[in-house]
N, C-alpha and C positions, 0 to 999 in steps of 0.2 A: 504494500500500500504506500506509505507517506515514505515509505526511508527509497523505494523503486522512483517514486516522484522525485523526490530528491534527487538519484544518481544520472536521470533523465533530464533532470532542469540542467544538471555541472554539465553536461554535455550540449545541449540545446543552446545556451547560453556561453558556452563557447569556454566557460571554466576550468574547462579539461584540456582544451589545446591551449590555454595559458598557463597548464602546468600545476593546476589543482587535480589530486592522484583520488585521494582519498576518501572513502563514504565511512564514517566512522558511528557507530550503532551507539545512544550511549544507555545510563541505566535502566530495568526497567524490560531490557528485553528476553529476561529468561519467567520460565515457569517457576513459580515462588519453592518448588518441591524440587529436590534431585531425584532421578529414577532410581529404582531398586539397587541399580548398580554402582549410585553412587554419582552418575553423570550429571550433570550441566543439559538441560536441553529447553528448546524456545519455549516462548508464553505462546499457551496453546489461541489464543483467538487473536492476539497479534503479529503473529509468524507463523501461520497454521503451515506452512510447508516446511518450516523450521529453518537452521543457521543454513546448510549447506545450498540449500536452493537459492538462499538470500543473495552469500557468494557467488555462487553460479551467474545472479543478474549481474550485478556489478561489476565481476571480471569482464560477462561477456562486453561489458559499453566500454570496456578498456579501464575502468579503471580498479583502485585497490580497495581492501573489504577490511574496514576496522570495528574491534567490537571493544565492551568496557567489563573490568571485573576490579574487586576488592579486595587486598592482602589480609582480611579482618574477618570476623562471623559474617558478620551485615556487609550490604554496600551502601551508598548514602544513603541513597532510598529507604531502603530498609530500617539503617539506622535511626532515621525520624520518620518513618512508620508510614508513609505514602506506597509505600511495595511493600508485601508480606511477605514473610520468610524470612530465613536466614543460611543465604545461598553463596557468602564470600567461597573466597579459594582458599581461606587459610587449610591446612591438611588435604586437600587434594587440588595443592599446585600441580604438580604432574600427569592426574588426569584429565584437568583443565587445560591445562597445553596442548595437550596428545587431543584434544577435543579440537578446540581452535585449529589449529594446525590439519585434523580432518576436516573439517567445515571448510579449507579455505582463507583462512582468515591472515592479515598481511601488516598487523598493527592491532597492540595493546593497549587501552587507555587503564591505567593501574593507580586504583584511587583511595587513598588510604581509610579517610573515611571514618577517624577515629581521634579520640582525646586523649587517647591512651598510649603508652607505649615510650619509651628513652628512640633519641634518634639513632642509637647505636642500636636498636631491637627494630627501627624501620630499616636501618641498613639490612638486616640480618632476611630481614622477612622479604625486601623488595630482591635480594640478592636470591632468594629458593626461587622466584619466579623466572629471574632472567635467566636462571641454570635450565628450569627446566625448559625453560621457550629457545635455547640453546638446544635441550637435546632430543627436540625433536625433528631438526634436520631440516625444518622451513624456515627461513627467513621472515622474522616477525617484528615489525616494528616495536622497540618498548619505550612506552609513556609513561611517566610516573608523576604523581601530587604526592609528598608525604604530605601537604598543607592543609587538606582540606578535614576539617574539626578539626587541628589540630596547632599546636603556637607553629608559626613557620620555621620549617627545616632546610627548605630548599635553597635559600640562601648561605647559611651555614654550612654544606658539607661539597666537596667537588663530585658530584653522583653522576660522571664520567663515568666512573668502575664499575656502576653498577647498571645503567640503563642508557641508552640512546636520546632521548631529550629527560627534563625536569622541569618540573615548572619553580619557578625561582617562587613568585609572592602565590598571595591569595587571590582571587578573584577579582578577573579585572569585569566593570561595567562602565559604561557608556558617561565614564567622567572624563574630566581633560585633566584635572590637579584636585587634590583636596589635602586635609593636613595629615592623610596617613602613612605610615615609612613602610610598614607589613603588615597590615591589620586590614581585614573587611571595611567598610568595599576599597579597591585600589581605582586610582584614573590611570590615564597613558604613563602622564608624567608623572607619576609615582611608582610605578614598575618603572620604566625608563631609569629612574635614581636607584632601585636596588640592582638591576642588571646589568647596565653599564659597567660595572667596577668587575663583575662577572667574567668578563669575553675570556681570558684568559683561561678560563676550565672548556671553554666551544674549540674545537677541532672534529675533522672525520669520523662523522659516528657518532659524536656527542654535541646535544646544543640543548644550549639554555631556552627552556618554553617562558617567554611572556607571555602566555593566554594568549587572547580571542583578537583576532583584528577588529576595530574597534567602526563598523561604516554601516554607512545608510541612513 
């Protein structure tokens, strides 16, 4: 439905030959229950065909197939009680990869999702993810927020070692400056002052997420 709409507008509107790849799924889109087995699989009346078909669209328009999961119980959803269940990846990192990875899938949004935790135990936890989306032999984009619920981390640590981008602050929305340094809500130029000083941890492979471009 709406995410096919989507990968159809990036293309119609010409998105994709300017070098936008990616349709990225975000919370929300799993059945609030894991199967018997244990698995991850779609919300039955929003994905009624499920992840791999979803992929299947989006490759065929040319472009890449992103989805969103949690290193916690919950994902944020969850967490303040808008999605039921409690369908994080914590304990089945590796069968969530091996899932992703069959579906398709070509990019992680990896959302911490929690108030809890030392940054050395978000190291610890974002670190089983990238291992396992390492061994499963696809090439998988990894995203990571330790920020969200949570004091900001992503400023603090060079999380080069551990993922493919990071998002540096919190949440940017559609401000231009306010008096925040890392704290909800951020403007442009208030990200713009924590990641500047930044650049030096960005090389191949690894870059500092500012969030959302900010237009319209």
């Amino acid at each position: 439905g709406q995410v096919r709409q989507a990968a159809d507008a990036m293309v119609s509107s010409g998105m994709r030959d300017a070098g936008y790849q990616y349709v990225v799924v975000d919370d929300c889109w799993f059945d609030p229950n894991r199967d018997a087995q244990g698995n991850l699989r779609a919300h039955p009346t929003k994905f009624p065909s499920g992840m791999k078909a979803l992929g299947d669209y989006i490759h065929a328009k040319g472009l890449k197939f992103g989805i969103y999961q949690a290193p916690n119980e919950k994902t944020c959803a969850q967490g303040v009680g808008t999605h039921p269940g409690s369908t994080g990846s914590k304990g089945h990192e590796v069968q969530d990869a091996r899932s992703f990875a069959s579906w398709g899938v070509d990019y992680l949004k990896y959302d911490w999702c929690s108030g809890g935790g030392t940054r050395d135990e978000q190291v610890a936890r974002f670190t089983i993810m990238r291992d396992a989306l390492r061994a499963t032999g696809r090439p998988i984009v990894y995203s990571i927020n330790s920020n969200s619920f949570h004091a900001p981390t992503g400023d603090k640590y060079d999380w080069g070692e551990v993922a493919d981008l990071w998002r540096t602050t919190e949440d940017l929305l559609d401000i231009w400056q306010n008096g925040n340094t890392n704290s909800y809500p951020m403007g442009v130029g208030n990200v713009l002052d924590v990641t500047a000083p930044l650049a030096a941890q960005t090389g191949p492979g690894n870059w500092n997420d500012p969030d959302m471009l900010v237009v319209g």
